[in-house]
N, CA, C and O atoms as a MOPAC input file, in Angstrom:
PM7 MOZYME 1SCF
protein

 N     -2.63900 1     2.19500 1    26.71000 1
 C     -2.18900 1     0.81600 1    26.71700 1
 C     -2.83000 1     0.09300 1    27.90100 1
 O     -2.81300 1     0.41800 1    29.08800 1
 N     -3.44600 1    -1.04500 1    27.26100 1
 C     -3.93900 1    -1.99600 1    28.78400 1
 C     -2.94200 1    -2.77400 1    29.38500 1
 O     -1.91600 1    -3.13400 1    28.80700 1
 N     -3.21700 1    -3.01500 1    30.45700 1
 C     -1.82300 1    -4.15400 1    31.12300 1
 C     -2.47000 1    -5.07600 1    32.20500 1
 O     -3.52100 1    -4.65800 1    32.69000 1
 N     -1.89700 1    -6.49200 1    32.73000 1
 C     -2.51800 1    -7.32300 1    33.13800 1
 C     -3.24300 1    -6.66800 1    34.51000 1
 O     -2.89300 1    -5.52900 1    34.82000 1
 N     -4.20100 1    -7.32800 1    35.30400 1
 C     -4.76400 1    -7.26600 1    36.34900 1
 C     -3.36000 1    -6.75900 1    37.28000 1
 O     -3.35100 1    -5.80600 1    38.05800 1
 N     -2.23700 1    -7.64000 1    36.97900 1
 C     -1.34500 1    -7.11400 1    38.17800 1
 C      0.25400 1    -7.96900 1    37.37600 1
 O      0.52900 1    -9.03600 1    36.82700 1
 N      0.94200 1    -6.70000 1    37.76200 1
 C      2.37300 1    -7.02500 1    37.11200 1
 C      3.40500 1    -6.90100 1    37.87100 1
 O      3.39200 1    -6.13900 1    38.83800 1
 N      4.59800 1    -7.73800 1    37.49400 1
 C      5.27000 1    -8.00200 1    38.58600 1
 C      6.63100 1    -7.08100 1    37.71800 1
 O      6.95400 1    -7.20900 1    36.53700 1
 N      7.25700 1    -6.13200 1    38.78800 1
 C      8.49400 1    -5.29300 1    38.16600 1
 C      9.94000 1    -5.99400 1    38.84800 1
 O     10.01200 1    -6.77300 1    39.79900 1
 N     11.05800 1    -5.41600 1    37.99800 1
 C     12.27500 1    -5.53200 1    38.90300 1
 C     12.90800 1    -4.68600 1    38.86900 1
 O     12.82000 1    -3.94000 1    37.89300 1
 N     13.94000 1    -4.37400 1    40.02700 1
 C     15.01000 1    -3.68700 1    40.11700 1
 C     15.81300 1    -3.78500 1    40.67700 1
 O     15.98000 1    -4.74500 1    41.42900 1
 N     16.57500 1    -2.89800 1    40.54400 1
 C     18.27000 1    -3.01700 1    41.26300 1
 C     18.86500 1    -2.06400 1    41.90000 1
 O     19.09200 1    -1.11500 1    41.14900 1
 N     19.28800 1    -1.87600 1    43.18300 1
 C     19.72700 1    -0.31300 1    43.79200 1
 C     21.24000 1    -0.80200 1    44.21500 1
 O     21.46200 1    -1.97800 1    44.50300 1
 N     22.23100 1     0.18700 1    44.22500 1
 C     23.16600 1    -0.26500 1    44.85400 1
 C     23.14300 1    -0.08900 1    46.03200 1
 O     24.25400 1     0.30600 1    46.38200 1
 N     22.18200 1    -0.20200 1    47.20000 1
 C     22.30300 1     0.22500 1    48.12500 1
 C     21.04300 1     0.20400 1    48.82700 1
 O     20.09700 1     0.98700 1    48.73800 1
 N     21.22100 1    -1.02900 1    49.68100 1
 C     20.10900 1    -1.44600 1    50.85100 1
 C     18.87700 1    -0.70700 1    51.42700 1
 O     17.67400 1    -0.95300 1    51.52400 1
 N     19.61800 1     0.19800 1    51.73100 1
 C     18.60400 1     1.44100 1    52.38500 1
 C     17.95000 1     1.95700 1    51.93200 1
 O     16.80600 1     2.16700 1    52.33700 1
 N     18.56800 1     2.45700 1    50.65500 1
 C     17.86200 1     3.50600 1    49.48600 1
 C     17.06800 1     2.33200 1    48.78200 1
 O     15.87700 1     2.63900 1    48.74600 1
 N     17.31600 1     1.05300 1    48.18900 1
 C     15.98600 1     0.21400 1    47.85100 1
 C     14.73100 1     0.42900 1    49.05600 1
 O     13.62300 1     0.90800 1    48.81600 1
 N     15.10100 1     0.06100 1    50.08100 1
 C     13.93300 1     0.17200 1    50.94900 1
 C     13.45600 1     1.48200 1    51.40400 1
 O     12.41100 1     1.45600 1    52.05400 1
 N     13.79800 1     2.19600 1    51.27400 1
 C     13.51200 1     3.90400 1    51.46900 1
 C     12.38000 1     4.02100 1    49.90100 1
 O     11.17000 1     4.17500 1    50.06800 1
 N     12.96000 1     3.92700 1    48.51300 1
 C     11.98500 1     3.91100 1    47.37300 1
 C     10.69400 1     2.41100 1    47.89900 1
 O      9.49500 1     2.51600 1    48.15600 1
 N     11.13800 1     1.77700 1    47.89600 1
 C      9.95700 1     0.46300 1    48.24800 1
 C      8.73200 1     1.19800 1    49.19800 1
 O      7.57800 1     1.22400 1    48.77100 1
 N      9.07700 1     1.76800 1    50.47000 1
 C      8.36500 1     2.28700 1    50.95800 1
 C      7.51200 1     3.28300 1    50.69900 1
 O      6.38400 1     3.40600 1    51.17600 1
 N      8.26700 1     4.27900 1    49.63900 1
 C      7.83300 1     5.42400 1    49.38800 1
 C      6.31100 1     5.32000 1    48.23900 1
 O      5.26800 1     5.96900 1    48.17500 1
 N      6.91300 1     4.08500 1    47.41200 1
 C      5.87400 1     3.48500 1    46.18400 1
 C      4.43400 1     2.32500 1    47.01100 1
 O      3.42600 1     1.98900 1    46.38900 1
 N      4.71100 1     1.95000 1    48.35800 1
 C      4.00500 1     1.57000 1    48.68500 1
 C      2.99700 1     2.17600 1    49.57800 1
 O      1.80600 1     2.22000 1    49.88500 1
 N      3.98700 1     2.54300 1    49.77100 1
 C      2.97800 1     4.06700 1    50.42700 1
 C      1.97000 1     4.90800 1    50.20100 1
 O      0.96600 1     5.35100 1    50.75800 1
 N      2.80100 1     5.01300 1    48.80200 1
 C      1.61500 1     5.72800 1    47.75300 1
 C      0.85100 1     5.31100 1    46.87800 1
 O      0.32200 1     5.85900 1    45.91000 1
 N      0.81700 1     4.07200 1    47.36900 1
 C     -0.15100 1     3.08600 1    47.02900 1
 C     -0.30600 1     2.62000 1    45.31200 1
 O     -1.16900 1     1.91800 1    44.78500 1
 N      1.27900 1     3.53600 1    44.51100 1
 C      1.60400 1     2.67300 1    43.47400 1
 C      2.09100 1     1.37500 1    43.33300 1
 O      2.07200 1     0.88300 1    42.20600 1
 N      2.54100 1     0.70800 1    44.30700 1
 C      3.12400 1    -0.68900 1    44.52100 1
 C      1.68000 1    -1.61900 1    45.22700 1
 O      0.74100 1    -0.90200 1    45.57300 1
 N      1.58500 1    -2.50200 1    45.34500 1
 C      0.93900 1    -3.58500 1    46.33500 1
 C      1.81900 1    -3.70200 1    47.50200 1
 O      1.57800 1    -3.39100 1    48.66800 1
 N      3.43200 1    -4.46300 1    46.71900 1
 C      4.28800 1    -4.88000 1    47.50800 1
 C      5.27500 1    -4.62000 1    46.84200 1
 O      5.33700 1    -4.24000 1    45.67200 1
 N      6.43200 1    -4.91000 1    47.90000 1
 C      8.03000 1    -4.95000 1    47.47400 1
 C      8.85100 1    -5.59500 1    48.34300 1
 O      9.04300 1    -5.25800 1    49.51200 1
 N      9.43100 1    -6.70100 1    47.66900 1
 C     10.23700 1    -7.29300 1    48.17400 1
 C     11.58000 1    -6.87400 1    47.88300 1
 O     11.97300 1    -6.79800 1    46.71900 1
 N     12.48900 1    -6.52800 1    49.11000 1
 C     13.63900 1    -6.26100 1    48.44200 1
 C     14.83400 1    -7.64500 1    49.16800 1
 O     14.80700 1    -8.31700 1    50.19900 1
 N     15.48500 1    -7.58400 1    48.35000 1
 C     16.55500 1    -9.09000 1    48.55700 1
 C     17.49000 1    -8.78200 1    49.11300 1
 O     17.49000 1    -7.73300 1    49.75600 1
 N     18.71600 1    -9.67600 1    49.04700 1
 C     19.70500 1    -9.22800 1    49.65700 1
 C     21.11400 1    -9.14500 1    48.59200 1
 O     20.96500 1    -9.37200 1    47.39100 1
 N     22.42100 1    -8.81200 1    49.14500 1
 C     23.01300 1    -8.73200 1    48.10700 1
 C     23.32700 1    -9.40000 1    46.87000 1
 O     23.12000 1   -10.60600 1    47.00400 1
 N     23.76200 1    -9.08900 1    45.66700 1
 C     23.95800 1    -9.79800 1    44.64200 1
 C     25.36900 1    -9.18200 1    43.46300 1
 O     25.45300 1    -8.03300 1    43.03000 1
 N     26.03200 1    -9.96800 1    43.25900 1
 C     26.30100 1    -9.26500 1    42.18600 1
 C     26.57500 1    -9.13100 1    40.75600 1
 O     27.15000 1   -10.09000 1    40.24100 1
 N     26.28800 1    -8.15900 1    40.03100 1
 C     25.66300 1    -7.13600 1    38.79100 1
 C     26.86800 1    -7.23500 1    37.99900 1
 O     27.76400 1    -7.02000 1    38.81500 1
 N     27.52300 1    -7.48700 1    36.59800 1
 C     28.28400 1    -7.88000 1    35.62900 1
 C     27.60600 1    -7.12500 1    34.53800 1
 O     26.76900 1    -7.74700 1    33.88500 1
 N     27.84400 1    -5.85800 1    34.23600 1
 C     27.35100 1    -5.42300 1    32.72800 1
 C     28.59400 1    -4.26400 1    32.67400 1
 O     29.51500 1    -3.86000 1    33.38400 1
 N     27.80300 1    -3.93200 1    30.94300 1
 C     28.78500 1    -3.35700 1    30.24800 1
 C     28.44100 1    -1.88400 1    31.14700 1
 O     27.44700 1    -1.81900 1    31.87100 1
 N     29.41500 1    -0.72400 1    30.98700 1
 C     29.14000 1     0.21800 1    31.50800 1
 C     30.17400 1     1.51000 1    30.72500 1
 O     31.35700 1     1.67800 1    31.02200 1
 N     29.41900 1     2.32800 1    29.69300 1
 C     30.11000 1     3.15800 1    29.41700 1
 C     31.63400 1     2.64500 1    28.76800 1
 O     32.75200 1     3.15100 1    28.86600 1
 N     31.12200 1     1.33900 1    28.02300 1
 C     32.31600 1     0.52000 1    26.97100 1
 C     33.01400 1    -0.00800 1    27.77700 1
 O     34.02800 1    -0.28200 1    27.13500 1
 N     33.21500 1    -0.49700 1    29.25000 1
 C     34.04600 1    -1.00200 1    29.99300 1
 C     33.03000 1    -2.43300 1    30.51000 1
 O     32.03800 1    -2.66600 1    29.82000 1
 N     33.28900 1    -3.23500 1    31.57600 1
 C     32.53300 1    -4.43300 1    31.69700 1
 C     33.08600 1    -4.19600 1    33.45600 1
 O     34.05700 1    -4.65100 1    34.05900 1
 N     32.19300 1    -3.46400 1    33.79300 1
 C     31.83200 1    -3.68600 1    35.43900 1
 C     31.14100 1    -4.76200 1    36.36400 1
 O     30.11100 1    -5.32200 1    35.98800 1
 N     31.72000 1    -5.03700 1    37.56600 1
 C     31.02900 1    -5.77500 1    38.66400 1
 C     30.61200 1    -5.02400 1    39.49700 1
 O     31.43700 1    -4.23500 1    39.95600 1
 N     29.14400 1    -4.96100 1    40.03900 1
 C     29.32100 1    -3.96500 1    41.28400 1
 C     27.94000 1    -5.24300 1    42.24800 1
 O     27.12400 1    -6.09900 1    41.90400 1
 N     28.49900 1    -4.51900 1    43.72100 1
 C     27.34700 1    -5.17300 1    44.24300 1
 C     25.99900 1    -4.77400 1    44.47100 1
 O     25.85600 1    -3.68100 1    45.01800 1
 N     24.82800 1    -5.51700 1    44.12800 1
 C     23.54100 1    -4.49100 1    44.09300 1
 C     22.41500 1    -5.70100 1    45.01100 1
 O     22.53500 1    -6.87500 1    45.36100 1
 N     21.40100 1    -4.71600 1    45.12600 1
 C     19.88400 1    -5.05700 1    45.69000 1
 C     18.87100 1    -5.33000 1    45.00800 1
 O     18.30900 1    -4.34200 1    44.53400 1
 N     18.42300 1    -6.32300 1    44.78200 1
 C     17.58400 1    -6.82100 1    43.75800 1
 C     15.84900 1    -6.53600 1    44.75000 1
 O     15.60700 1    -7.06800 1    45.83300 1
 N     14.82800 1    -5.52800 1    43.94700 1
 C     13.76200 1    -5.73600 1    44.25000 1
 C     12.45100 1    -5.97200 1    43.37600 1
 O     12.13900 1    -5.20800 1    42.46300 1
 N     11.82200 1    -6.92500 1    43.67900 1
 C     10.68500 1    -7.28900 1    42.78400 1
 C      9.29100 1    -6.09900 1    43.91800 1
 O      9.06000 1    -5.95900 1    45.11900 1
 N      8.69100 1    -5.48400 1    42.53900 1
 C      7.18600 1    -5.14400 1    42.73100 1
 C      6.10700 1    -5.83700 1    42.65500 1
 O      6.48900 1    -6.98100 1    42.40900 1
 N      5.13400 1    -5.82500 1    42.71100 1
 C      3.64200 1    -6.13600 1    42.73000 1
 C      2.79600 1    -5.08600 1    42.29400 1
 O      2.05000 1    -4.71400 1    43.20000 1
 N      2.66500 1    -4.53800 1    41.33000 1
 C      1.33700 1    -3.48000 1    40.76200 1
 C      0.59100 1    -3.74000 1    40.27600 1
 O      0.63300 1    -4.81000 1    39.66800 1
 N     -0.59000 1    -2.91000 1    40.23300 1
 C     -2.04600 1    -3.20700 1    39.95300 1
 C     -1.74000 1    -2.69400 1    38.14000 1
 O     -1.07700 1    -1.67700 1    37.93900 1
 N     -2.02000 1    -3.10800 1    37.53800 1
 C     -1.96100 1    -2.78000 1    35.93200 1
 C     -2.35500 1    -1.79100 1    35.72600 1
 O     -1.86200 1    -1.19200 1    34.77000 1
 N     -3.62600 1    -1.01500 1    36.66000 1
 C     -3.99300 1     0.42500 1    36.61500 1
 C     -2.90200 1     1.11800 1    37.29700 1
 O     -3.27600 1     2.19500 1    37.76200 1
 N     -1.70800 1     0.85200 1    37.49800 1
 C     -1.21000 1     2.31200 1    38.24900 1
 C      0.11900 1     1.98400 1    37.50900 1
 O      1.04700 1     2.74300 1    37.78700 1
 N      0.40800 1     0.87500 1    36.51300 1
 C      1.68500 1     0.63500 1    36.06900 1
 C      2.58200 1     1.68300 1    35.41100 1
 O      3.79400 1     1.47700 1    35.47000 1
 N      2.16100 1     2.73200 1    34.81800 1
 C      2.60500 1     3.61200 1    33.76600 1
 C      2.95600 1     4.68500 1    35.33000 1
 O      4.13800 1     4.98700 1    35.49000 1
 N      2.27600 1     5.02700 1    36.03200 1
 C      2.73100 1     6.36900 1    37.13100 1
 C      3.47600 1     5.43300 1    38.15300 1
 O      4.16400 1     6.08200 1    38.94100 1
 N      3.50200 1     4.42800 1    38.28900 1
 C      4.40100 1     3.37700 1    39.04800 1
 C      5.78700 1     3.39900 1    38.43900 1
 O      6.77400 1     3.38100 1    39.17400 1
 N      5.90100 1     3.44200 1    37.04600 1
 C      7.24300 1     3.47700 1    36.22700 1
 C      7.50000 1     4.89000 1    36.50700 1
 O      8.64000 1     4.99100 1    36.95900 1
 N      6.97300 1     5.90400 1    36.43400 1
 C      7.46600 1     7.13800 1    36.29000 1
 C      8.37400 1     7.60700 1    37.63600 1
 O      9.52900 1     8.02700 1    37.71000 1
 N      7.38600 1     7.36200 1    38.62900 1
 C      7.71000 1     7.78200 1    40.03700 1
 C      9.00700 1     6.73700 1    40.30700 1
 O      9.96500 1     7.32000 1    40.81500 1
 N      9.17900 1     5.52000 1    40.09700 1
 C     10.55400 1     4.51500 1    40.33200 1
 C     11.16000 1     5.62600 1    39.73500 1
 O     11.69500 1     6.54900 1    40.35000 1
 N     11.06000 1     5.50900 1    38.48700 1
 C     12.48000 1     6.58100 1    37.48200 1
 C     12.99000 1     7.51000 1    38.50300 1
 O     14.14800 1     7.59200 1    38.91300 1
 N     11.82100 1     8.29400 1    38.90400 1
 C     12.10600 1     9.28500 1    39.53300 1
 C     12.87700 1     9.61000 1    40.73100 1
 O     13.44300 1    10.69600 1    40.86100 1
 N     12.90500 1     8.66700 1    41.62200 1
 C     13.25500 1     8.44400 1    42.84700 1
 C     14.30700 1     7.65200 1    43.06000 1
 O     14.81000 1     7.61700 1    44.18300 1
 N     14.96600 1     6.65100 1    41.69200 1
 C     16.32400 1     5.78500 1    41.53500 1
 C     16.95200 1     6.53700 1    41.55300 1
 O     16.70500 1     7.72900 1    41.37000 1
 N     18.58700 1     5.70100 1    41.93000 1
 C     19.78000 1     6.89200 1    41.94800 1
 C     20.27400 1     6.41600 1    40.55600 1
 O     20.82400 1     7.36300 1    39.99400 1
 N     20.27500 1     5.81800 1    40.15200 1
 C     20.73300 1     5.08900 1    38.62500 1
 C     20.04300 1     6.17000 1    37.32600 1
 O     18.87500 1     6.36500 1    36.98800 1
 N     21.12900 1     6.63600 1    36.90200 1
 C     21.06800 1     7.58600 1    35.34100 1
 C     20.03300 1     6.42400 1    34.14300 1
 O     19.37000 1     6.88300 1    33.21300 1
 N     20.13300 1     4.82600 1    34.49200 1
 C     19.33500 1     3.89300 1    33.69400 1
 C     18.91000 1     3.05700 1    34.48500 1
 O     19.24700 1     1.87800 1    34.38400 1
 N     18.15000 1     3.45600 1    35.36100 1
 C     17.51600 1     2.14700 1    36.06300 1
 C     17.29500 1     0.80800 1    35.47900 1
 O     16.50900 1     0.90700 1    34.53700 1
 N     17.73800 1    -0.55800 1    35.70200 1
 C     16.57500 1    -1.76800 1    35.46000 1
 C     15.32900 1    -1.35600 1    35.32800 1
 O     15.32800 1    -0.64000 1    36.32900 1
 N     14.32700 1    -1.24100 1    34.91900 1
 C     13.29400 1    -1.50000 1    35.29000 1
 C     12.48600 1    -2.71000 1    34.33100 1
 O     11.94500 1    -2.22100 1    33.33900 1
 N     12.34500 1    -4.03500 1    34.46200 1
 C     11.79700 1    -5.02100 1    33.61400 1
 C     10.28300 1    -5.44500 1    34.25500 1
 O     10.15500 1    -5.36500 1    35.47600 1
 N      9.27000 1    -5.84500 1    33.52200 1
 C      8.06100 1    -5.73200 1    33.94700 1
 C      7.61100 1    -7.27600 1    33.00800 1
 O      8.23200 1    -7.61900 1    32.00200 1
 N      6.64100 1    -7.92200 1    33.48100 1
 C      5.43400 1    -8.55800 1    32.89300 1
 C      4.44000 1    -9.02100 1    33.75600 1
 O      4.45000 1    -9.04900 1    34.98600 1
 N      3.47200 1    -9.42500 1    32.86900 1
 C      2.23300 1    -9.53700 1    33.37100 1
 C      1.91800 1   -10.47700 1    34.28100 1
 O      2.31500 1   -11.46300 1    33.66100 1
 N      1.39100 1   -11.00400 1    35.54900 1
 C      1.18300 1   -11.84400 1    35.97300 1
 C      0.68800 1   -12.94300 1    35.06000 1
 O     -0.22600 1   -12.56000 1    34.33000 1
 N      1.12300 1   -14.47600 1    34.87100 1
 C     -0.09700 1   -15.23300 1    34.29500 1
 C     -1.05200 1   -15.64500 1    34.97700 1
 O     -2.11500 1   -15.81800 1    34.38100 1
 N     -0.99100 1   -15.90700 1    36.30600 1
 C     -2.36000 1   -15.95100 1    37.19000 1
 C     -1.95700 1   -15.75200 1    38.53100 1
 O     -0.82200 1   -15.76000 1    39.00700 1
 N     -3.25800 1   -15.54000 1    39.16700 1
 C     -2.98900 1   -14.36500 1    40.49400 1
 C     -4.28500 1   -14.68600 1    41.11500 1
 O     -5.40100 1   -14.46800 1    40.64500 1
 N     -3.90800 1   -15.36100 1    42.49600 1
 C     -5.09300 1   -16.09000 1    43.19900 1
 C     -5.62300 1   -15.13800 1    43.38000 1
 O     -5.00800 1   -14.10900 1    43.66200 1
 N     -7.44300 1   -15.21500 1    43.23100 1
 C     -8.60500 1   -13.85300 1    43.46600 1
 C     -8.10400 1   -13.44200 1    44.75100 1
 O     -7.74800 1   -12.26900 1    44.85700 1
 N     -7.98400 1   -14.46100 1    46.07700 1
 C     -8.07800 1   -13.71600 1    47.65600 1
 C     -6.99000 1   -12.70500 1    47.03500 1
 O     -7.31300 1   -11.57100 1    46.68000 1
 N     -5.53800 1   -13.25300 1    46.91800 1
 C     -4.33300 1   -12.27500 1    46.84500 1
 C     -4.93500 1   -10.74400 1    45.86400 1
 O     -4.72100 1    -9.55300 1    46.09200 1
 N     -5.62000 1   -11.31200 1    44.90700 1
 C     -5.85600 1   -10.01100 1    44.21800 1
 C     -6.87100 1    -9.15800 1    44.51300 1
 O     -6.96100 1    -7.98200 1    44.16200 1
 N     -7.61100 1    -9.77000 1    45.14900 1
 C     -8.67500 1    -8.88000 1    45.90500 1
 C     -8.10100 1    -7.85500 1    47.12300 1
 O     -8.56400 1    -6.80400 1    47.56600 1
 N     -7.07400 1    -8.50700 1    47.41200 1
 C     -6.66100 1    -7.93000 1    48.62700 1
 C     -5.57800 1    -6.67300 1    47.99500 1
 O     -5.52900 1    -5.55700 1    48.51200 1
 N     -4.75900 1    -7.06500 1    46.82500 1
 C     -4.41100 1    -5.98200 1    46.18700 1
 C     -5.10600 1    -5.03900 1    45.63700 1
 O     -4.49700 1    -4.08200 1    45.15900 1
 N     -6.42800 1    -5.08600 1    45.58300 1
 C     -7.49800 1    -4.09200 1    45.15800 1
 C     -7.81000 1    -3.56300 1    46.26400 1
 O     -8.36300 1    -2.46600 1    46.18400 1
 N     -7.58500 1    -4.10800 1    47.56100 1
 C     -8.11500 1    -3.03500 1    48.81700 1
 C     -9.23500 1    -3.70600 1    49.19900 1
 O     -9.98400 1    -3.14800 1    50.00200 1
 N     -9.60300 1    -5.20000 1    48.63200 1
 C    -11.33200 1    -5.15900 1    49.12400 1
 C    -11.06100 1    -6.59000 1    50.43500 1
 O     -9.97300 1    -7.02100 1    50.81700 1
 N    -12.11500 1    -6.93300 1    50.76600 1
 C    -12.04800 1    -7.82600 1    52.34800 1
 C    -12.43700 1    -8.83600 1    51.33000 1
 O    -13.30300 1    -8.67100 1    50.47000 1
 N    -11.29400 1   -10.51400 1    51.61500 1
 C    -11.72000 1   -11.64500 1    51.54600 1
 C    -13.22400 1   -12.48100 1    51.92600 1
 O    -13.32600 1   -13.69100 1    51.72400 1

């Protein structure tokens, strides 16, 4: 499957630290560009036939479309959530400097 030059993900952790502990870990490894993680919010869904509130951490990614598929795997992997969020689309446009610089190369 092809995917855009660069796609923007989301997610949700219950828990500050552990978003930024995974953020780091994916940027690190140079499956992310970036990660912004937010501050609190709170989350209203169904849960196991009941309708929960809980409070959560909202973080948006930045990936290169080449690393999107081992970028999804490794999030899965490393969430504490049995169903992570994970929602994705494509950038519709993405200034060259910014994307050049997400490719690693000098402005």
């Amino acid at each position: 499957m092809s995917f855009a030059a660069l796609m923007i993900v989301t997610t949700t952790f219950d828990d500050r630290e552990k978003a930024l502990e995974v953020s780091r870990l994916l940027v690190d490894g140079g499956l992310a560009v970036c990660a912004q993680v937010g501050d609190k919010m709170d989350s209203i869904y169904r849960w196991e036939g009941e309708i929960v509130q809980n409070p959560e951490v909202r973080v948006t990614f930045k990936v290169l479309g080449d690393r999107f598929e081992l970028f999804c795997g490794e999030l899965k992997l490393n969430h504490p959530y049995d169903v992570p969020q994970l929602v994705a689309w494509p950038a519709a446009y993405t200034d060259k400097a910014y994307l050049d610089w997400a490719k690693g190369k000098s402005t």
